[in-house]
C-alpha positions, 0 to 999 in steps of 0.5 A, a space after each residue: 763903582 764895579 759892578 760884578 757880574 756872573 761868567 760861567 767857569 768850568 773851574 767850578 766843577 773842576 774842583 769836584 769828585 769826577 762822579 759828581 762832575 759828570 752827574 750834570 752830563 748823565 743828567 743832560 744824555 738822560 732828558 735827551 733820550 726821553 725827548 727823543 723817546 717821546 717824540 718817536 713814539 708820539 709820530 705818526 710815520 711807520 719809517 723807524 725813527 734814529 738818533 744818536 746820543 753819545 756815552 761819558 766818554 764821548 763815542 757815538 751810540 745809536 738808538 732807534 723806534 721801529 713803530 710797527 714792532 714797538 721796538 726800542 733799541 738803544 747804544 748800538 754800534 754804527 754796525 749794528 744799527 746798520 744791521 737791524 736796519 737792513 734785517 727790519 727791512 727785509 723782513 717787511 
């Protein structure tokens, strides 16, 4: 007797329009901001918080909360991140 069992296969999605195959992406980069949203907001610390995320075509992008101003940034530049940083800083 064979028993048939479930193995994940990108050829699934293969198969499908590109808008809908990268739905499922958009979809997971979505609840990744929220979570990392609301886990800066809900901390205490007045350090900024930082993180990446990453666009659909797989470039770094970086995203912050300054909990002193209520300031989100988001989908900067390694640079530009790099100077709000250091301007958030000299101005405090």
């Amino acid at each position: 007797m064979r028993s048939q069992a479930y193995w994940p296969s990108n050829h699934l999605t293969a198969d499908l329009p590109s808008g809908l195959a990268h739905l499922g992406q958009t979809w997971k980069a979505t609840m990744a901001e929220l979570v990392h949203r609301a886990i800066a907001y809900l901390d205490v610390s007045h350090q900024p918080h930082v993180w990446k995320s990453l666009d659909p075509q797989g470039w770094t992008l970086w995203n912050a909360y300054d909990p002193q101003s209520g300031q989100w940034i988001s989908k900067l530049s390694d640079t530009e991140m790099r100077i709000w940083l250091e301007q958030r800083h000299y101005q405090g």
